[in-house]
TORLO-931424 format. One record per residue (C-alpha): residue number from 0; residue in one letter; chain; x, y, z. Coordinates in steps of 0.02 Angstrom, whole numbers, plus 32768, in hexadecimal, padded with zeros to 4 digits. Layout:
residues N
+------+------+-------+------+------+------+
: resi : resn : chain :   px :   py :   pz :
+------+------+-------+------+------+------+
:  NUM :    A :     A :    X :    Y :    Z :
...
+------+------+-------+------+------+------+
***
This chain:
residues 306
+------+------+-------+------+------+------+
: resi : resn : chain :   px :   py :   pz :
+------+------+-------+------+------+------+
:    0 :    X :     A : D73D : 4A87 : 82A3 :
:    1 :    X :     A : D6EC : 49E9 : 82D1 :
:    2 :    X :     A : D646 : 49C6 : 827E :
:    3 :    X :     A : D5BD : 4993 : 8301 :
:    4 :    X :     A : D54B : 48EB : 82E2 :
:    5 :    X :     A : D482 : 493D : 82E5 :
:    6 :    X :     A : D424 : 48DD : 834A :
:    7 :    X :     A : D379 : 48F0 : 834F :
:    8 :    X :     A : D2CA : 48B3 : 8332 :
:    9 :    X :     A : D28B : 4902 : 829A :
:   10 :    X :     A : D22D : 499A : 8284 :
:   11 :    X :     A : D182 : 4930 : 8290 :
:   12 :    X :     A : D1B8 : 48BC : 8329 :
:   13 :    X :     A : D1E4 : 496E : 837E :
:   14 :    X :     A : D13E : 49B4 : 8341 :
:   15 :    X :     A : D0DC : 4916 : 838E :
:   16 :    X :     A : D14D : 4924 : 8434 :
:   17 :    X :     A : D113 : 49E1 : 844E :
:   18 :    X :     A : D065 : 49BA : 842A :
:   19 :    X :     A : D052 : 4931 : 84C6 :
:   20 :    X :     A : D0D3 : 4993 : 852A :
:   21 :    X :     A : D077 : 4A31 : 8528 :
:   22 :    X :     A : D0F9 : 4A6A : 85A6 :
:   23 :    X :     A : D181 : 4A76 : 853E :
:   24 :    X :     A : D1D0 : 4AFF : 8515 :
:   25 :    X :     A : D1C9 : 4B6C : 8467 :
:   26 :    X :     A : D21B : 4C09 : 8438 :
:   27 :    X :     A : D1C8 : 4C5C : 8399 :
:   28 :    X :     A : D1FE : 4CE2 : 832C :
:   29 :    X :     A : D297 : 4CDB : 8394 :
:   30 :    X :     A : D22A : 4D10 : 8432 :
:   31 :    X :     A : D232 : 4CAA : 849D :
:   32 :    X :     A : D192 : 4C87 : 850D :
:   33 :    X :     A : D193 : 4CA5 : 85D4 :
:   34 :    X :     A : D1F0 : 4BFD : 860D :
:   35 :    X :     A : D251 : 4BD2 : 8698 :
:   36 :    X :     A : D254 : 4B1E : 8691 :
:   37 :    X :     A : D206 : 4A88 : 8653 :
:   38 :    X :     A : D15D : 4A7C : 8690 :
:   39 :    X :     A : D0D3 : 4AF0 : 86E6 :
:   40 :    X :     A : D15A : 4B62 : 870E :
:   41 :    X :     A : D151 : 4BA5 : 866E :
:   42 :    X :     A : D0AC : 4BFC : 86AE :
:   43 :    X :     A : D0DE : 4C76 : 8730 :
:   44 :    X :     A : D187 : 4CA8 : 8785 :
:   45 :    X :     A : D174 : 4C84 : 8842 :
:   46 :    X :     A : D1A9 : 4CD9 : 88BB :
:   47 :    X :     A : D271 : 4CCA : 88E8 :
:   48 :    X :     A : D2A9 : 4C7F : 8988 :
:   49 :    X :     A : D352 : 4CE4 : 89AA :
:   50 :    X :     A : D3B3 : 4C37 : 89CE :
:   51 :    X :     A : D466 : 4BFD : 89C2 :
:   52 :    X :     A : D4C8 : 4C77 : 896D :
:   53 :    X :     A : D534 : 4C2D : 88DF :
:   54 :    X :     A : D5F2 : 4C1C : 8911 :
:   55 :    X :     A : D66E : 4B84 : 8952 :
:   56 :    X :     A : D65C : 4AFA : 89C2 :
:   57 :    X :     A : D6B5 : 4A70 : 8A13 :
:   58 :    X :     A : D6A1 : 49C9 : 89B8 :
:   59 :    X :     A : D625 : 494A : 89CF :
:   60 :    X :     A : D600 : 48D7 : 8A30 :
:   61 :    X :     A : D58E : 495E : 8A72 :
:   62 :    X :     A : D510 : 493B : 8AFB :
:   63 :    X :     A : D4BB : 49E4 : 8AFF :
:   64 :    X :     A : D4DB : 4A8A : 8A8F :
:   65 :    X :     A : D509 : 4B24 : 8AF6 :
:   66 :    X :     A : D499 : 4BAF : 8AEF :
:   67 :    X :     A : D526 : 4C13 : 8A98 :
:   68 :    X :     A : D5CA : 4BDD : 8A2A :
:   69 :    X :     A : D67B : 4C1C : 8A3E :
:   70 :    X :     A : D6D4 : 4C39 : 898E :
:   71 :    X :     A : D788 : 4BD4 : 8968 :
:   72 :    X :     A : D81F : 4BFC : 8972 :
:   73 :    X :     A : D82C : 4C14 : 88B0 :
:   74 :    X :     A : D876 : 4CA0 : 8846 :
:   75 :    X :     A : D7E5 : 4D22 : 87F3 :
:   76 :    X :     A : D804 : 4CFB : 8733 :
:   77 :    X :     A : D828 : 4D55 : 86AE :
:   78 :    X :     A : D7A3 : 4DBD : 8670 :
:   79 :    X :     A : D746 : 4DA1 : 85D3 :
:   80 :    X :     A : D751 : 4E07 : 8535 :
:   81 :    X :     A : D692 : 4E0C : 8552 :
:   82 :    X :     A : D60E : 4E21 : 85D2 :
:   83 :    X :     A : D5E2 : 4DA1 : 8651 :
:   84 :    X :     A : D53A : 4D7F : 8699 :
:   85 :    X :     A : D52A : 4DE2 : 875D :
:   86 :    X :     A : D534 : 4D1E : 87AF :
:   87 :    X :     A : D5B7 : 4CD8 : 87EC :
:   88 :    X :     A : D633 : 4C68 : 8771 :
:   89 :    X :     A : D634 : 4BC9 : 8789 :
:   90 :    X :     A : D6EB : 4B8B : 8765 :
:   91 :    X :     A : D6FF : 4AE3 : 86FD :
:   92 :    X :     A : D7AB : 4A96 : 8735 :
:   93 :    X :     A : D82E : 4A44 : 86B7 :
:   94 :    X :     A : D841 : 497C : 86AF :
:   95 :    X :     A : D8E5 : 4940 : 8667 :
:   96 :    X :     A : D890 : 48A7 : 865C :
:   97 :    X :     A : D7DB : 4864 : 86A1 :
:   98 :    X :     A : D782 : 4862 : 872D :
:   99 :    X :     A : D73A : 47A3 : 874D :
:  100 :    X :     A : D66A : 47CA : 872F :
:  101 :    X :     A : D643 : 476B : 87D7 :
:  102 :    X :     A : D5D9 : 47FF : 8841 :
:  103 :    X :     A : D67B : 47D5 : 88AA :
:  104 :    X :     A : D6D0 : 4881 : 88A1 :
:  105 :    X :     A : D766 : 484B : 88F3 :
:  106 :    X :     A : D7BE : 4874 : 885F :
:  107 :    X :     A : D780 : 4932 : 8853 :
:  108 :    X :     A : D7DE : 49BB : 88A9 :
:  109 :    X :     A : D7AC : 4A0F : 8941 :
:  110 :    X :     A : D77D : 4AA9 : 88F3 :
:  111 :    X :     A : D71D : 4B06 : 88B2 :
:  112 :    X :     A : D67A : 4AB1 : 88EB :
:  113 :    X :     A : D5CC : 4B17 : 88BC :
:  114 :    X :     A : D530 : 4B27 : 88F2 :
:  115 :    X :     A : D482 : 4B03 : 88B9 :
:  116 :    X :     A : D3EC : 4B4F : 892D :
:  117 :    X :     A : D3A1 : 4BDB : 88D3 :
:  118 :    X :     A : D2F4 : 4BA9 : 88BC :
:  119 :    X :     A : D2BD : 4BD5 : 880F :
:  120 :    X :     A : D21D : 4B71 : 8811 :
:  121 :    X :     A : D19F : 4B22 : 8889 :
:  122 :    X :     A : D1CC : 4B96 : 8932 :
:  123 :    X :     A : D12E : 4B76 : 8983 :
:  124 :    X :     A : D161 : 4AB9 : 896B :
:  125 :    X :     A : D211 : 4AD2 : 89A0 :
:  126 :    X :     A : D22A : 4ABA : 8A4F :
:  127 :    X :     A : D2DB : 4ACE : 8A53 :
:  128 :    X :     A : D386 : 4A97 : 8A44 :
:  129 :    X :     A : D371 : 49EA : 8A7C :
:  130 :    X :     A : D2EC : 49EC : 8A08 :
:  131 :    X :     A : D346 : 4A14 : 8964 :
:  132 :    X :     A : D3E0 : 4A58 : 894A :
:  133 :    X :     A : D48D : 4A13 : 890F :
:  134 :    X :     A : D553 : 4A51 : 890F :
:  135 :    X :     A : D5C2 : 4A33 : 8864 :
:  136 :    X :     A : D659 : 4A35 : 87FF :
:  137 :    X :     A : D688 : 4A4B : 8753 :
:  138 :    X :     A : D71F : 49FC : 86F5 :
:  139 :    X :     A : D74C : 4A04 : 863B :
:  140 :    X :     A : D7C0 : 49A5 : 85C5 :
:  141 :    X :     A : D7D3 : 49BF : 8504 :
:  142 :    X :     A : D74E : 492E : 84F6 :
:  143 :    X :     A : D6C8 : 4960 : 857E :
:  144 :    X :     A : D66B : 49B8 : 85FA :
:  145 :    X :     A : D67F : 496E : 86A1 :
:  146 :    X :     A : D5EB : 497A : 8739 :
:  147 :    X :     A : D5EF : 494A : 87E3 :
:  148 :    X :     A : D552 : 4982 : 8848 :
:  149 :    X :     A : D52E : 4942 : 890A :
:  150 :    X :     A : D471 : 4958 : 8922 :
:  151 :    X :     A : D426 : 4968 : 89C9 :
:  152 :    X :     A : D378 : 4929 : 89A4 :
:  153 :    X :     A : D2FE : 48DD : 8A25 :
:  154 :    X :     A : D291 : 4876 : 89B5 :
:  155 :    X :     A : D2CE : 4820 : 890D :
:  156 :    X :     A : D245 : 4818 : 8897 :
:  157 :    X :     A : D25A : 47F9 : 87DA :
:  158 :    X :     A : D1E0 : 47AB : 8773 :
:  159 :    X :     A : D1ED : 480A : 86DE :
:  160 :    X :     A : D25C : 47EB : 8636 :
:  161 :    X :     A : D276 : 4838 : 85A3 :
:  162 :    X :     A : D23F : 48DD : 8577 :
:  163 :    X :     A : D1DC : 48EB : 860F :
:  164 :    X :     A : D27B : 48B9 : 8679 :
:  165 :    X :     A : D287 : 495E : 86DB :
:  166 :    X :     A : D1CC : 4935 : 8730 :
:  167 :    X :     A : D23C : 48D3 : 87AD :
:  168 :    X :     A : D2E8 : 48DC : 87FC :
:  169 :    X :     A : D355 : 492C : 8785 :
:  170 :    X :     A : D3E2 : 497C : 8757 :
:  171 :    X :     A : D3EB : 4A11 : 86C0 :
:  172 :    X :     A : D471 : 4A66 : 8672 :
:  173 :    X :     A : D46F : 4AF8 : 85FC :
:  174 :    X :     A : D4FE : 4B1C : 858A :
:  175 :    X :     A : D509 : 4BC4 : 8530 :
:  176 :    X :     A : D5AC : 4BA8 : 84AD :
:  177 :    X :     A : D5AA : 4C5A : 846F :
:  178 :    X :     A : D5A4 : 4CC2 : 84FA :
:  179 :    X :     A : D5E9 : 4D6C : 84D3 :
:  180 :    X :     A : D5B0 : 4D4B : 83EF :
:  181 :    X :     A : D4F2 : 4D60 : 8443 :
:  182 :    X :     A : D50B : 4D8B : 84E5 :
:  183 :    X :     A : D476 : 4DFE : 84EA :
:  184 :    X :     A : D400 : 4D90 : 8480 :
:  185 :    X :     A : D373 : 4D51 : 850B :
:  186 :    X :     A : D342 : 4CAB : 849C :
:  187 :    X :     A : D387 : 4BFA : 847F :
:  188 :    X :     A : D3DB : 4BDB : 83EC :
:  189 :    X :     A : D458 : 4B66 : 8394 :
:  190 :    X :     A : D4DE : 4B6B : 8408 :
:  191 :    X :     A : D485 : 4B73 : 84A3 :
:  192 :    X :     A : D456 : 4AB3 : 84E5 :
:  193 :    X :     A : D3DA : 4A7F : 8566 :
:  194 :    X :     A : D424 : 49CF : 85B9 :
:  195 :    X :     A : D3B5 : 4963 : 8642 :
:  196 :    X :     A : D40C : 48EB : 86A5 :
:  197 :    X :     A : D3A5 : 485D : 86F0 :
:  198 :    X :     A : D3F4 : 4804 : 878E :
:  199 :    X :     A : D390 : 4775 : 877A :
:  200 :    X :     A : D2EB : 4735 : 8754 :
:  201 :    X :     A : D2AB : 46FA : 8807 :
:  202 :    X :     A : D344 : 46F6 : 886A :
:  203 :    X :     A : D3E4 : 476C : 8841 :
:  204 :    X :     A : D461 : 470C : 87CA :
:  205 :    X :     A : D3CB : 4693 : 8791 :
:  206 :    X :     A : D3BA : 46B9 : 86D4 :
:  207 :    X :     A : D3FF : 476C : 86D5 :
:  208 :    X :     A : D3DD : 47D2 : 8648 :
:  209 :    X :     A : D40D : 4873 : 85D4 :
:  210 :    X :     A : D38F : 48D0 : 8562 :
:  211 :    X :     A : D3AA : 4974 : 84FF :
:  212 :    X :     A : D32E : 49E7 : 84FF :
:  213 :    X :     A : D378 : 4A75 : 8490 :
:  214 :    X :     A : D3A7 : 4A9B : 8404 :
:  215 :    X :     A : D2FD : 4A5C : 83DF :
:  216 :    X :     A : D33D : 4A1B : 8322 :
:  217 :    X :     A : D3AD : 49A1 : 838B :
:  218 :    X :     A : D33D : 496D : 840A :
:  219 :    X :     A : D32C : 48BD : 845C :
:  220 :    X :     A : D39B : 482C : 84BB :
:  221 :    X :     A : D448 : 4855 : 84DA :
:  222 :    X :     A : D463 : 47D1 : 8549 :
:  223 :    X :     A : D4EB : 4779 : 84E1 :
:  224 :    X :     A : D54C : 480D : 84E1 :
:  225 :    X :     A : D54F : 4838 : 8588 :
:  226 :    X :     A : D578 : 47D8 : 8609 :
:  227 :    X :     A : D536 : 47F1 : 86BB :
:  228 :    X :     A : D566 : 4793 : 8754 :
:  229 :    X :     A : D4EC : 47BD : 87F4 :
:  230 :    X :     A : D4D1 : 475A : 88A4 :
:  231 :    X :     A : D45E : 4784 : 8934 :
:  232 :    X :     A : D4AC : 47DA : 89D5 :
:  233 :    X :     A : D475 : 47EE : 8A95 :
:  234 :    X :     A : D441 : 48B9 : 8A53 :
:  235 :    X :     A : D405 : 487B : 89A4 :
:  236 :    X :     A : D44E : 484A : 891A :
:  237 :    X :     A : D50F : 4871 : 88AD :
:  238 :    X :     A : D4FD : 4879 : 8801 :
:  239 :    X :     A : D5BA : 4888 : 878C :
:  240 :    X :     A : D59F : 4892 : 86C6 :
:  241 :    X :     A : D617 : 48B3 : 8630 :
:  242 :    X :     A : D5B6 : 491E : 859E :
:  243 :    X :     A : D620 : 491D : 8515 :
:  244 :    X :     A : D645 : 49C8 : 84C5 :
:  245 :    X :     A : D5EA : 4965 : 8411 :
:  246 :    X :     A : D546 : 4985 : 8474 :
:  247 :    X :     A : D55E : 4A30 : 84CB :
:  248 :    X :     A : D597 : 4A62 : 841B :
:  249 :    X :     A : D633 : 4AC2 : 8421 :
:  250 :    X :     A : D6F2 : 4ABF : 840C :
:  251 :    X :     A : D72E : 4ADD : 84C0 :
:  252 :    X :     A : D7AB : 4B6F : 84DF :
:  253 :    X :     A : D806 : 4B6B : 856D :
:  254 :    X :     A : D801 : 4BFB : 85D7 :
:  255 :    X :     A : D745 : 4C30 : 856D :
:  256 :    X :     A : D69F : 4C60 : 85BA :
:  257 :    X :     A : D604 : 4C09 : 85A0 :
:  258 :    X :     A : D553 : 4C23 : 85E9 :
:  259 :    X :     A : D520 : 4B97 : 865A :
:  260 :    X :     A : D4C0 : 4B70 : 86F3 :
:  261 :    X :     A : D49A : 4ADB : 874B :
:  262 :    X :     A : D3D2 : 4A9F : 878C :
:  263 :    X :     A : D392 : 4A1E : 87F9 :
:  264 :    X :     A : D2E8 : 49F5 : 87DD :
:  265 :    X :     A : D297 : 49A9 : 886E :
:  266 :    X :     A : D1ED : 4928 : 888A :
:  267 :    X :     A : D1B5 : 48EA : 893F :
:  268 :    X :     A : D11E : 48B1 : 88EB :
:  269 :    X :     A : D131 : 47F4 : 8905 :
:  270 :    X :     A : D0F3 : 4782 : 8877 :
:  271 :    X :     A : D0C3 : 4833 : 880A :
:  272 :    X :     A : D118 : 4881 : 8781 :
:  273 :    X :     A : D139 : 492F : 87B1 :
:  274 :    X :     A : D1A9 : 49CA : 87C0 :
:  275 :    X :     A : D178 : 4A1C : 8863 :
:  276 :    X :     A : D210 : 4A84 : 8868 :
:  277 :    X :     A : D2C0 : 4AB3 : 8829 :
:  278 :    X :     A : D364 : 4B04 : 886A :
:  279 :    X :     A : D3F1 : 4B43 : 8819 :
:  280 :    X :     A : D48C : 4B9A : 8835 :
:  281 :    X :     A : D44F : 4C4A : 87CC :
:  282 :    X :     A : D3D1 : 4C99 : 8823 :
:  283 :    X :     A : D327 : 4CE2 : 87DC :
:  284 :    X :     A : D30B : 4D3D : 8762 :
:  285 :    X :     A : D346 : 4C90 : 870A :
:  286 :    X :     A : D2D6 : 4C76 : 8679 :
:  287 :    X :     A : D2F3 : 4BC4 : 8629 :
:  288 :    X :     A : D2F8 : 4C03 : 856D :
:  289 :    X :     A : D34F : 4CA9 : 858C :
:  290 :    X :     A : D405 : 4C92 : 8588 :
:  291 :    X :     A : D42F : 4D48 : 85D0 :
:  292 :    X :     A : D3D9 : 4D01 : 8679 :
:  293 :    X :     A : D453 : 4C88 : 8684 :
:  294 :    X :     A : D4F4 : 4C6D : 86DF :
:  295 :    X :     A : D5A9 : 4C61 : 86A9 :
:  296 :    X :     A : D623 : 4BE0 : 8694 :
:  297 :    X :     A : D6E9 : 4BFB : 8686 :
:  298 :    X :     A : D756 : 4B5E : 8630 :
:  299 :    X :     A : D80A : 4B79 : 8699 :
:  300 :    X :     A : D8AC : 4B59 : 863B :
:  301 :    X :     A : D902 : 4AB1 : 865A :
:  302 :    X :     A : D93F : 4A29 : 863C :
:  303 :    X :     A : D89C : 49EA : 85FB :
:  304 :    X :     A : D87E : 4A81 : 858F :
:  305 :    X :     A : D8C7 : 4A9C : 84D4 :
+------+------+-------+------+------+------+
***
């Protein structure tokens, strides 16, 4: 077993973080409140758009998302000794080596490609595809998590950093490491990680940036860790990162399940810091701090597995 660096801030930098960011998010007594996300969605659920329905795509370059997806041709895997989440898996494809972290893509396969258009947050301010969505790919080697995500995103705005990163265009991962050991648990806790991705501060690949949110002990920066590569595109913007497995905190297994799902927080508000809405490929009910509302995530055996 390896033993992970802690990050973090320190329980009283945390405690002075939460008390300006009144929107963060807290789970006590292992109950954890009524959160989606990172800001006023916390306060109510809204209302789900029936969107894009997760499944495959073609790769990018993408100039508009259908209004449906056809899945791959790829084998159904082996089941789990376990339950899975009812959403679709989302399968995370072997690297013998790695892929170069340009937001090129021209070195990921074909398929599988997913979708991200289930509105979780800010419907009335989603005014559709063009608007905010994004297809993806996952990859995996011994050292890392890899992401590829095409957005289709009419405005670029980003003005936050930080903490406060997802009140602009922005990517989140979850990461649920023991899937089946608390599988019906509905709060965070140690081996379930909140990641934001910034594509850049201003323009995408200007000053890009990754922050962890959760586990809360280990929250702050994590931008030295990961490395994220985004440019802009005619439909938005490409953003490619490498999370080392150090910061999702788990051994990977090859062929294990994980929880996961991918977000895409989106802000038209030009010169403002703000999350006006967010997609995802799990559709609602998709609580941020409940793990059993969360999608699933399937490391296939290969060459870059163990």
């Amino acid at each position: 077993m390896r033993t992970w660096r802690l990050w973090g801030t320190g329980v009283a930098a945390v405690a002075v973080l939460l008390a300006l960011a009144c929107t963060a998010p807290l789970a006590l007594n292992g109950t954890p409140t009524p959160d989606l996300t990172l800001t006023a969605l916390f306060a109510e659920v809204p209302t789900w758009i029936p969107t894009v329905a997760g499944g495959t795509l073609p790769p990018p370059p993408l100039t508009v998302h259908p209004a449906t997806s056809t899945p791959g041709a790829t084998p159904t895997p082996v089941p789990p000794a376990g339950p899975l989440h009812p959403t679709a898996v989302v399968w995370a494809l072997p690297f013998a080596g790695e892929p170069a972290i340009d937001a090129a893509f021209d070195d990921w396969p074909a398929q599988p490609w997913y979708t991200a258009a289930e509105v979780i947050y800010g419907a009335a301010q989603w005014s559709g595809l063009e608007d905010a969505s994004a297809t993806f790919a996952v990859g995996w080697n011994a050292d890392a998590l890899f992401l590829a995500v095409q957005v289709t995103d009419d405005t670029y705005v980003q003005q936050a950093a930080g903490f406060r990163l997802f009140q602009g265009d922005a990517l989140e991962i979850v990461f649920d490491g023991d899937l089946f050991g608390d599988f019906d648990v509905a709060a965070m806790n140690a081996d379930d990680v909140h990641l934001g991705l910034s594509p850049g501060f201003g323009q995408p690949g200007q000053r890009t940036e990754a922050y962890l949110w959760f586990p809360e002990a280990l929250r702050g920066p994590r931008t030295t860790a990961v490395r994220i590569a985004a440019r802009p595109t005619p439909e938005g913007y490409a953003v490619e990162a490498r999370v080392p497995w150090e910061v999702l905190l788990v051994e990977p297994q090859a062929g294990g399940y994980y929880g996961f799902a991918l977000r895409v927080s989106d802000n038209d508000a030009v010169g403002q810091t703000e999350q006006q809405s967010m997609v995802s490929n799990v559709p609602l009910p998709h609580i941020y701090n409940n793990p059993t509302t969360w999608g699933n995530l399937y490391l296939q055996p290969g060459v870059g597995g163990r």
